[in-house]
Every structure is written in structure tokens, then in C-alpha cells.
C-alpha positions, -999 to +999 in steps of 0.1 A: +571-148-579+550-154-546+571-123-529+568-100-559+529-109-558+525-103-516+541-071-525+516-060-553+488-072-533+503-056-504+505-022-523+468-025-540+451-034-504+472-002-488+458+020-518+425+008-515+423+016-471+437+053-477+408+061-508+382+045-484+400+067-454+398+099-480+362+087-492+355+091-450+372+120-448+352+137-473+316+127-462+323+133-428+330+170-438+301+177-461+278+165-432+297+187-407+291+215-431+256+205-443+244+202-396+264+238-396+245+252-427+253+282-446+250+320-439+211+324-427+205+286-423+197+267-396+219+245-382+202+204-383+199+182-358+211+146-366+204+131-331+168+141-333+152+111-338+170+098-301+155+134-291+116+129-300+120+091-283+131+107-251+104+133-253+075+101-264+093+085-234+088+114-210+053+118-222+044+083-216+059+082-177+040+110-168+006+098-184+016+066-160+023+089-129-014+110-135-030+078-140-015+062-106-027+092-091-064+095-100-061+057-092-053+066-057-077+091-054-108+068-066-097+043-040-091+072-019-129+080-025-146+044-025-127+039+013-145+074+023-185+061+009-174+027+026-167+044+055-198+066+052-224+038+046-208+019+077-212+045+099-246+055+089-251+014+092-235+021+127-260+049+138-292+044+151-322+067+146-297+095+135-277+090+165-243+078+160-226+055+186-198+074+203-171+051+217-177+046+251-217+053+245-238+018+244-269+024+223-295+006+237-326+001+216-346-031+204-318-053+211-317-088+200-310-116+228-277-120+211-266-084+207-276-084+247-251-112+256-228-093+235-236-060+251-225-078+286-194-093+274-183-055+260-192-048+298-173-068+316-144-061+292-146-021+298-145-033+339-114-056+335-096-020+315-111-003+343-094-022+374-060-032+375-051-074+376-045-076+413-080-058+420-093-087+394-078-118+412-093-100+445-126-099+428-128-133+414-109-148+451-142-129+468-164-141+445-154-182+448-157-176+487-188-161+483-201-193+460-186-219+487-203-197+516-236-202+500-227-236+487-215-253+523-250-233+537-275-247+515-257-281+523-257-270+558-295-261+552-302-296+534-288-315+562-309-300+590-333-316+603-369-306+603-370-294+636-342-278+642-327-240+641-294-229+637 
């Protein structure tokens, strides 16, 4: 009885696959013939829902790309006013500094000792290390010359001359 019953089962469940297989079959061409259409008709488009997300998509990248780029550009334009506004900030009775050029009007005490210090730097650029060291070795021999003859001086007596 259980063999007779696998067998009938058996039977029934392979009956059952081929009418869902013809049931397939048969929707699969009605939908191939209703995309194709009929004489004059359009043919459809089943993918084109995936087809308008890809466009939205699209549209939506480029709206990002023109947005970085006017971005850029508004930065591009608040770096030239800063840039204006420090150099009109930099210029002095509509004269503008020019690099090397020292503008020398109503100068504070500060700005003076700052003035020098730009000085000295442009005449260390100027002369090359060893002609530095020279300098500074001539200048210390010049402050112990004038050093050992004031002491020299001091230790005179009142009387006497050289």
C-alpha cells in the first residue's frame, strides 16, 4: 500500500510541475507578444522603470557636480575680495608697497624696530655667510678695541698723555 501510494503521489506531484511549466510557458509568450505588439503598435518597454531611476540618478549627480562648482567659484570669489581688502589694507595713500620698496610714512616706534629687523634680514640675503662671520669677527674687534681704550683711558692718570 505505501509503494502504490509514493507512486500516485509521485505521478500527481509530476502532473502538477509540467501544468505549472505549461502555465509559464504560456505567460511568458503572451508578454513576449504583448512588448512586441501587433502590426502598427509600439513595442513596450518592461525595464523602464530601472530606465527613469538611472536617468533621476544621472540628474541628481550632475545637480551635485554644478553645485560643487558654483561652490568653488564663490570661494574662488570671497579669496579674490580678501585679497583685495588686504592689499588696499596694505597700500598707503594709494600707493601700494612693492616688494622690495619700504613705505615709510608715520611709522609707529614698533613698526620702526620692525622696519630694521626686515633690514638687516634683506643684508644677511644680500652677503653670503663667510662675508657675515667676517662682519660680525670685525665688528667684536672693533667693540674690544674701544673697550680695552676706554679702560686704557680710565686708568690714566690725570696728567698723563698717551
Amino acid at each position: 500500500m505505501r509503494s502504490s501510494l509514493r507512486r500516485v503521489w509521485g505521478q500527481r506531484l509530476k502532473w502538477k510541475r509540467l501544468r505549472d511549466k505549461l502555465f509559464l510557458s504560456w505567460v511568458e509568450s503572451i508578454a513576449e507578444a504583448a512588448k512586441k505588439g501587433g502590426s502598427g503598435q509600439q513595442e513596450l518597454c518592461w525595464d523602464s522603470y530601472e530606465k527613469i531611476k538611472q536617468k533621476l540618478h544621472l540628474q541628481e549627480l550632475q545637480l551635485a557636480a554644478e553645485k560643487k562648482k558654483e561652490k568653488a567659484k564663490e570661494r574662488a570669489k570671497k579669496r579674490a575680495m580678501t585679497a583685495e581688502q588686504f592689499e588696499r589694507k596694505t597700500s598707503t595713500n594709494g600707493q601700494t608697497a612693492a616688494r622690495g620698496d619700504i613705505v615709510m610714512s608715520r611709522i609707529s616706534a614698533f613698526e620702526k624696530l620692525d622696519l630694521e629687523l626686515i633690514k638687516r634680514e634683506k643684508m644677511q640675503k644680500e652677503f653670503s655667510f663667510a662675508d657675515q662671520i667676517r662682519a660680525a669677527k670685525n665688528k667684536r674687534m672693533e667693540l674690544t678695541m674701544e673697550a680695552s681704550s676706554s679702560v686704557h683711558a680710565a686708568t690714566k692718570k690725570p696728567g698723563e698723555y698717551a
